[in-house]
N, C-alpha and C positions, 0 to 999 in steps of 0.2 A: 504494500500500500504506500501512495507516496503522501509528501507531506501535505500537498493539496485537498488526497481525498481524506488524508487523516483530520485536519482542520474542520473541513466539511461534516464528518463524522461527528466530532467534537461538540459544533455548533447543533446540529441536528438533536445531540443524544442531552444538551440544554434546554432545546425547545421541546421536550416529549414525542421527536417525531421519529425516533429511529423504529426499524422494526426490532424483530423479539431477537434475532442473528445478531445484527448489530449492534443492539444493548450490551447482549451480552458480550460484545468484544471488547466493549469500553468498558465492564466493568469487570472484567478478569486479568485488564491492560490497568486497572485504576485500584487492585487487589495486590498484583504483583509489586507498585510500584512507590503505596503508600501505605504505611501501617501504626503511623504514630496518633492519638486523638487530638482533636480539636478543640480548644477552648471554647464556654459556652458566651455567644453572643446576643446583646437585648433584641427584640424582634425589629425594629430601626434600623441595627448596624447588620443584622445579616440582611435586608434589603439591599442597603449602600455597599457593602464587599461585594454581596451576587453581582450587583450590576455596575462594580467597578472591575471585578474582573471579567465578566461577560463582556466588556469594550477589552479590556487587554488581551482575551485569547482571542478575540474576532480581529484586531488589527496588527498581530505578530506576525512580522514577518523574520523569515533566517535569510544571512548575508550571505554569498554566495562560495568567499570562501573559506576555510576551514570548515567544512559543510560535515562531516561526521561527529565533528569534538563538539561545534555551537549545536547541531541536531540533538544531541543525547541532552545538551542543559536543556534546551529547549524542551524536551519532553519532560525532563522533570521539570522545570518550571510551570509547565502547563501543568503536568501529573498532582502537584501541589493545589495550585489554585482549583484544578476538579475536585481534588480531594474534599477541599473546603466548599466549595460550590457545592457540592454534592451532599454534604453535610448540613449545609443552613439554605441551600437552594429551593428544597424540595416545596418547603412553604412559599417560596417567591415564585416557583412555575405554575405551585396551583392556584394560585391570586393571581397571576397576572395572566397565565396561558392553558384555563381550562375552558373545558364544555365544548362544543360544537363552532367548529370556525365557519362553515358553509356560509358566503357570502361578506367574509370577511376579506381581513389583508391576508395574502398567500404568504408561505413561506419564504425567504429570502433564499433565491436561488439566482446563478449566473445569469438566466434568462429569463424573459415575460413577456408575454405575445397577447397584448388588447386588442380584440377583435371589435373595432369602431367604427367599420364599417357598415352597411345595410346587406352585406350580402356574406356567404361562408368565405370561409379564409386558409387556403392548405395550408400547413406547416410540416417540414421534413423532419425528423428528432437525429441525433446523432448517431443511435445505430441502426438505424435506415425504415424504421415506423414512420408512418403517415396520423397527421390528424387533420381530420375537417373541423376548423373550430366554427362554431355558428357564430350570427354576431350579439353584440354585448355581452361576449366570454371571454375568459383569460385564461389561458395558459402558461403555467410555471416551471420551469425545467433546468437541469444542467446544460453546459455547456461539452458535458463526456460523462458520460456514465460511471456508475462503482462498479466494483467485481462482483459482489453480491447483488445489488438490482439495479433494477431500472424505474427511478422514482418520477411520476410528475403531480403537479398539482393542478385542479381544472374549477373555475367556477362560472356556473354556465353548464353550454351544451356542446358535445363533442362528440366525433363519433373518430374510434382507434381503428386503425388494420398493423400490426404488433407482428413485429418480424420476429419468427421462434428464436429462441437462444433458451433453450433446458438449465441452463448455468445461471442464469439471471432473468427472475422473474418480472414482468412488468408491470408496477401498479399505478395507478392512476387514484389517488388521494383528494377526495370532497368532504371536506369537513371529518366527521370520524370516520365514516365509510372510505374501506379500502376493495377495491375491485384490485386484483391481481389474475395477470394471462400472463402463459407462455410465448404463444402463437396462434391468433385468434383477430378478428374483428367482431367489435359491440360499439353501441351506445350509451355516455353517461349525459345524464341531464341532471345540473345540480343547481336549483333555482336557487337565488339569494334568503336570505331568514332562514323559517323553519319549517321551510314547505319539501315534501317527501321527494328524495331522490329514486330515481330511476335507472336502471341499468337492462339494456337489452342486450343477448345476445345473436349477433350476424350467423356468423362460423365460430368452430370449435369451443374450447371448454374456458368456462373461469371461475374464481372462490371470490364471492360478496362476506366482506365482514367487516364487523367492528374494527377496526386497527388501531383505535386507542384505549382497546384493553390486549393485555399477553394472550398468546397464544392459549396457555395455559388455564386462563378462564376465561376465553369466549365460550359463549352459552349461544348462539346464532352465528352457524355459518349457513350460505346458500350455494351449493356448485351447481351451475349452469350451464345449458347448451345449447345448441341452435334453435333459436325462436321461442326460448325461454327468457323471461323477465323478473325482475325482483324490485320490490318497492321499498326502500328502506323510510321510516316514521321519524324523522329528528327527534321528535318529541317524546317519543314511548322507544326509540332507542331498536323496533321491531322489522324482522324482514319477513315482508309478504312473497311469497313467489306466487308466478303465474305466468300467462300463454299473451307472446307478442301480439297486441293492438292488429298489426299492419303484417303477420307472420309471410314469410316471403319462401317461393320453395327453392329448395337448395338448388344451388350451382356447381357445378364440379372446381375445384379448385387448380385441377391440371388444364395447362393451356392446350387448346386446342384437343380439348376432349369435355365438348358437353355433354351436359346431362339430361336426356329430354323424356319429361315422364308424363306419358299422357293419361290423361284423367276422363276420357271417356268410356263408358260402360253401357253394357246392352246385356240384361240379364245375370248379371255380375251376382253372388252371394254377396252380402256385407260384410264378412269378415275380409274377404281378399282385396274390394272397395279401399275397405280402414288401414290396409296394408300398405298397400298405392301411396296413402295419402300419410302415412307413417316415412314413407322412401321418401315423400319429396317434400316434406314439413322435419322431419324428424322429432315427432311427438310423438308422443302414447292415444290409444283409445281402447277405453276397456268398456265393453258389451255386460253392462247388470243381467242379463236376463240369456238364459242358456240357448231359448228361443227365436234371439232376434238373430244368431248365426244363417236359417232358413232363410231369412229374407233375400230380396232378389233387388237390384238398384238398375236401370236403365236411368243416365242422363250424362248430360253434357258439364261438365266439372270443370274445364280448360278457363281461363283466366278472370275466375271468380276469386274473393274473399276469401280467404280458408274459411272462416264463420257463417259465409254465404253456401260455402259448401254443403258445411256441416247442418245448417239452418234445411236446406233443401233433400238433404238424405232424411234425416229424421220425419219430415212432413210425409215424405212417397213411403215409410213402412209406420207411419202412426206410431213415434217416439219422441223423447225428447232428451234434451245435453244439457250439462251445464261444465264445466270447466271447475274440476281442484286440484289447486297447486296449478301443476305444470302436464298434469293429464287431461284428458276429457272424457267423461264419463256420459254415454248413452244409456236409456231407460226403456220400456217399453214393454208389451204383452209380446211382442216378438210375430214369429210368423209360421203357421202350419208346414210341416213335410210336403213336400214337395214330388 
């Protein structure tokens, strides 16, 4: 790690933003390197130390040369003032840097990209991910990535296409909500206040969860897949899942090898119908009723609504759906042997 992303690290694991990896890197780096106690300070002067040394690790810089001998004070100098930071800090980050940031100021990172215009806006990221930022969004990012992830910050709407890298995870940070993908395209919508975010996924898989609790006690995670959705509550802290508004059927993701699935039927059972439309939604449908497997569907399906679909199957065998979670559940008396 060099001294850049060590600093970065540093800064991050002051402002409560590091993940539960790189906590723990600073505080097995912050175990090894400090052991003496700390004198106890009135609740005034541990303010004014926090935040006199939170300016002195943020504007250190090392000279360039004797760059090993000044490196080692440096880290103990720094290793010191964490020590103490860490010690009378803990009350100054949750008075000044708790609860739900969505719509606030972003994290202080190399870069930020306001979207001011009336129309969406690409932006490249440095290991070769795409975003569409919509406008009145902002996006907050490095200028190079860590070893361990790929962090941005987004407030607003956005939608990712996330070039895979298995080594380093890519999370996209909305206030306490963390969406992390490896290699995927979704949608985050993260309105100003405390109005519920949204996360859609395009392709492939992603984990919605709290990120500002450890790993170790999230109580809500959501892993998602194509054309699945999750609604996280600011307020009740809750994630709803459920089936994409606008579900879109899959694409082949190899070039020049589409994937063309036709949705017309003439006489079709309805199991193999729900099949069909499993391959080219990639949902579930689960049949209540042992019955409706007999029934028979004749119609035209091709560049309908998935929910138009669905709406139009259930009328021609006298049933009905409703959508839980991220399945769809069909109802109905079913239909006589045939």
């Amino acid at each position: 790690m060099t001294q850049h992303e060590f600093d970065i690290l540093l800064e991050k694991y002051l402002e409560g933003r590091c993940m539960p990896d790189e906590a723990a890197l600073v505080e097995q780096w912050h175990a090894r390197v400090t052991e003496q106690p700390k004198p106890l300070l009135t609740g005034a002067e541990q303010e004014v130390t926090a935040a006199e040394l939170w300016q002195k690790i943020k504007h250190n810089t090392l000279p360039k040369k004797n760059f090993g001998k000044v490196f080692f004070t440096y880290l103990c100098a720094v290793a010191a003032s964490l020590a103490l930071v860490l010690w009378v800090g803990g009350q100054y980050i949750l008075k000044h840097d708790g609860g739900d940031t969505a719509g606030k100021t972003l994290p202080k990172t190399d870069l930020e990209i306001r979207n001011t215009s009336g129309k969406i806006q690409k932006i490249n990221l440095p290991d070769g991910s795409e975003v569409t930022l919509d406008p009145a969004s902002t996006l907050s990012y490095p200028d190079s990535f860590g070893q361990l992830a790929r962090h941005v910050y987004l407030i607003g709407k956005g939608f990712f296409k996330v070039v895979k890298d298995a080594q380093r995870p890519f999370m996209v940070h909305t206030g306490n909500l963390t969406t992390e993908a490896i290699g995927t395209s979704f949608s985050v919508n993260a309105p100003t206040g405390n109005a519920p975010i949204e996360v859609v996924v395009i392709t492939g898989k992603v984990a919605v969860y709290d990120g500002s609790k450890k790993e170790t006690v999230r109580q809500h995670k959501a892993i998602l897949t194509r054309n699945q959705t999750v609604i996280y509550h600011t307020e009740t802290q809750q994630l709803e899942t459920g089936i994409a508004k606008n579900a879109q059927v899959i694409k082949s993701e190899e070039p020049g090898k589409p994937v063309i699935i036709d949705l017309t039927f003439e006489d079709v059972l309805l199991p193999e119908v729900l099949a069909q439309l499993k391959k080219a939604y990639g949902l579930d449908f689960i049949l209540a009723n042992e019955a409706l497997k007999n029934c028979q569907i004749t119609a035209d399906l091709n560049a309908l609504p998935l929910f138009t679909q669905i709406e139009l199957i259930c009328q021609s065998v006298g049933a009905r759906y409703r959508a839980e979670g991220t399945h769809i559940l069909i109802e109905g008396k079913g239909c006589n042997h045939f």
